[in-house]
N, C-alpha and C positions, 0 to 999 in steps of 0.2 A: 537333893532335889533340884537345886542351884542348877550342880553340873548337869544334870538330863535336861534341863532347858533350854541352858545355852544351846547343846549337843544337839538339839530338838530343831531348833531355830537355823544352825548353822546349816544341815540339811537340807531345811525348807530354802533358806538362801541358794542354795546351791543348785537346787532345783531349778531354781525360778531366773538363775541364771545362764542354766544352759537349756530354758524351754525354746530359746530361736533356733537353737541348733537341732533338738531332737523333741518336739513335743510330744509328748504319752499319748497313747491311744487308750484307748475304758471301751469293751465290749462287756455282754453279759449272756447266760441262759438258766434259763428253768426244764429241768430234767424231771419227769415223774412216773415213778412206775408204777402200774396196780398190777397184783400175782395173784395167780390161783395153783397152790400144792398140791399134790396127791396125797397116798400117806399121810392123811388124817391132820396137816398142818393147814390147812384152809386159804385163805383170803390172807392178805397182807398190803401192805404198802410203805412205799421210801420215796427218797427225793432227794432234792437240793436244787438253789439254785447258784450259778457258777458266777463270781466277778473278777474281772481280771484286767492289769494294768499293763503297758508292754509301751518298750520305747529302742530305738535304734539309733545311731548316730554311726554315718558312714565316711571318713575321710580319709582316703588310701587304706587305714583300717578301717575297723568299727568295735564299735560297745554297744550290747544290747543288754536288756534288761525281762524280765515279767515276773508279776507276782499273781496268784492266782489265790482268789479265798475263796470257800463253801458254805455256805449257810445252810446245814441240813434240815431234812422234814421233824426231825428228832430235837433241835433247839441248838446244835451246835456250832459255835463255826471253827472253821477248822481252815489251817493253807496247807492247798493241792500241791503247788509248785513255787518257787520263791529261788531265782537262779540272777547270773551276771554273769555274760560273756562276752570274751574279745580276743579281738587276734583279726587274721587279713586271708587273701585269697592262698594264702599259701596252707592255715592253719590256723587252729583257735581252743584253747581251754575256755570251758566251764565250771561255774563253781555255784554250789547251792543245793535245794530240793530240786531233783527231778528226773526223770526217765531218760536214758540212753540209747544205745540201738535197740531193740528192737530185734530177737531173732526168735523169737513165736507168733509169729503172726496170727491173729481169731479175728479173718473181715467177716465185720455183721454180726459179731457178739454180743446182740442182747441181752441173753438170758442166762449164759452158759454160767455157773456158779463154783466154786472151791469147795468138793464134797467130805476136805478131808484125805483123799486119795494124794494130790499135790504133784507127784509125779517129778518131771526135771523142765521146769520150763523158765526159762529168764532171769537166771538166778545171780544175782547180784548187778543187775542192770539198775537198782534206786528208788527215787520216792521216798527215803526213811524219810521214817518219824526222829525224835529225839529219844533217845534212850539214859539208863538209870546214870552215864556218866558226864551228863551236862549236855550231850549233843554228837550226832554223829557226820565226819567230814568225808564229802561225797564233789569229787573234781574227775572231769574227763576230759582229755587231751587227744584233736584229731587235728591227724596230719593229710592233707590230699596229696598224695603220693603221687598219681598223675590224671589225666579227665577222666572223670567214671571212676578214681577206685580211689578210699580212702582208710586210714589205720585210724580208729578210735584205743585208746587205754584209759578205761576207767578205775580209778582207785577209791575203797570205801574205808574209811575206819572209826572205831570209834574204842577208844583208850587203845589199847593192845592188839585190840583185834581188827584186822587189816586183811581185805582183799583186795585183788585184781582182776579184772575183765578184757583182755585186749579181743576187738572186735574187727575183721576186714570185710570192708564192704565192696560191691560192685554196682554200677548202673549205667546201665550202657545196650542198644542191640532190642529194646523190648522187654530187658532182661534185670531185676533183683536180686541180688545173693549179698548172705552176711553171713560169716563165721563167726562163732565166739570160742572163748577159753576163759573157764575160771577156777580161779586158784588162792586159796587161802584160807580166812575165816571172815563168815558173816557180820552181819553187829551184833549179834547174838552170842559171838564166838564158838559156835560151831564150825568146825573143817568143814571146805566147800572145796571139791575136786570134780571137774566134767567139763561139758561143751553145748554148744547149742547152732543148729545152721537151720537158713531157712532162706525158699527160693518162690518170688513170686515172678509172673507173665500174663500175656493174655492170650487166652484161648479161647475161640469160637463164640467171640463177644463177653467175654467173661475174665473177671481180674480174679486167678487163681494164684492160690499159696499153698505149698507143701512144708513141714518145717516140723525138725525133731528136736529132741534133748534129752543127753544121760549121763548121768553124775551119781555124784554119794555130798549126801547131807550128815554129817555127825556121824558116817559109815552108814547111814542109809541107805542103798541103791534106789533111782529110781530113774522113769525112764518116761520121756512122752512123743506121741507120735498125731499130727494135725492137719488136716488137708479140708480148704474150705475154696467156695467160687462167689464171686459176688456178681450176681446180675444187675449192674444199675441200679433200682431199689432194693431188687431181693437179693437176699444169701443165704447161703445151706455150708456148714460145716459138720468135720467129723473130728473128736479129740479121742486119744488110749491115752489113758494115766497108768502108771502101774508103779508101784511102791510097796517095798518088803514080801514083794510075793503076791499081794493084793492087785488085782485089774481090775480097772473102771473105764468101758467105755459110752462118750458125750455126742447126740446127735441135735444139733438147733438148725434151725430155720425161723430167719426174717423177715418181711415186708413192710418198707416206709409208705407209708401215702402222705400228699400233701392235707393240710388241713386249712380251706377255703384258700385262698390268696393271698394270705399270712407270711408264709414261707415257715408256718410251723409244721411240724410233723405230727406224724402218729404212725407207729411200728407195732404192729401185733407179731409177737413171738414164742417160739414151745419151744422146750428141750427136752430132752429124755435120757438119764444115766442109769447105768445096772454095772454093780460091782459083780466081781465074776464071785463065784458060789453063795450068792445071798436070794434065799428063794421069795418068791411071793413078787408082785408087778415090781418093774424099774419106776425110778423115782422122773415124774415128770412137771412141767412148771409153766406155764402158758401167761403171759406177759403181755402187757399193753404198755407201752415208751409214749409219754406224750411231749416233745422238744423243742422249745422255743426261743432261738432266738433274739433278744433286743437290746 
């Protein structure tokens, strides 16, 4: 108990020694959603609200920080994100909870849900949780190779089981594109073999994303395919999942409104899914997002 004290305190020292050089920042939001089901599941509702600490220190390199915690509608709390990074204009490793590139893009996914179906989409890109062998270790290393294009490799493991992610991105011209490749085993240790690319632009006032994925999970095939446009507040997306032979295709639609002079939102959203040969209406989900915030 001694030693976690000390340990506790030397921290705090440490803090409070480099707050001239990098002071923390504290932002916060409240996310709330109220649902209505088809298919006989009715009314529902979830939440959280998000707190999050973040700090930067920039000298020829830099070290950044954030930790992200959720207090859900449920009584839990839980950390979102919890990372420490550095390195300089040339490159920089990550280490920690947290999400990677990014090669599925869904702008303006409010509603769209996990029906089960799964499909191949961002698969070992992060986030874990800790798992049954103390913890799983998630670092990704990117190099900017030269303006506009850069190589991410992200490596996951936890005891034995070990993947890799290398990711190439572009931005340059109007223009988004990222390739991925993954290879290995999950934290789960299942075999993880496929790819994921995904290209967004703007068109005719509209920030559009195209972006596919197809792999094998534990010899799973599965495959997804995504195309959505965001107008300013509103967006309309299209997702295909398809897994073991099973298709499911995902259509949503968004709209934010401001709520009074707040700068809070409110987003009324529907989705609608139909697994191909399951008779009787597709399953649809109608959403109200209410987001603030302070």
């Amino acid at each position: 108990m001694f030693t976690k004290t000390v340990r506790a305190s030397a921290a705090l020292l440490a803090l409070a020694s480099t707050a001239a050089i990098a002071a923390p920042t504290f932002d916060a939001n409240i996310e709330m959603d109220t649902d209505y089901r088809n298919l006989g599941r009715g009314a529902a509702q979830g939440g959280r609200v998000e707190m999050n600490v973040a700090s930067k220190t920039d000298k020829g390199g830099f070290v950044a920080g954030r930790a992200s915690y959720l207090a859900t509608k449920g009584g839990t709390v839980v950390a979102d994100d919890m990372w420490v990074q550095f390195g300089n204009a040339a490159g920089d490793i990550k280490l920690g909870r947290f999400e990677a590139a990014d090669v599925f893009v869904v702008g303006k996914d409010t509603v769209v849900e996990d029906t089960g179906i799964g499909g191949y989409r961002n698969v070992l890109r992060g986030r874990y949780a800790n798992g049954t062998l103390g913890g799983i270790a998630h670092a990704a290393v990117t190099v900017n190779a030269a303006p506009g294009l850069a190589v991410e490799l992200g490596v996951v493991a936890a005891g034995k089981n070990t993947g890799i992610r290398p990711v190439v991105s572009y931005t340059g011209n109007g223009l988004t594109a990222r390739v991925s490749l993954d290879s290995g085993k999950n934290p789960d240790g299942a075999k993880v073999e496929g790819f994921g690319a995904t290209v967004g632009t703007s068109f005719a006032g509209a920030a559009v994303n195209a972006s596919i994925g197809n792999g094998k999970i534990a010899g799973v095939k599965g495959s997804s395919f995504g195309l959505n446009a965001v107008f300013g507040d509103a967006g309309i997306g299209f997702i295909q999942d398809k897994t073991a032979g099973v298709k499911e295709n995902n259509v949503y639609v968004a709209y934010s409104l401001p709520l009074f002079s707040t700068g809070a939102t409110i987003t009324p959203a529907l989705a609608w899914s139909k697994q191909s040969g399951a008779s009787g209406d597709g399953a649809v989900t109608a959403r109200v997002r209410v987001n603030y915030a302070f």
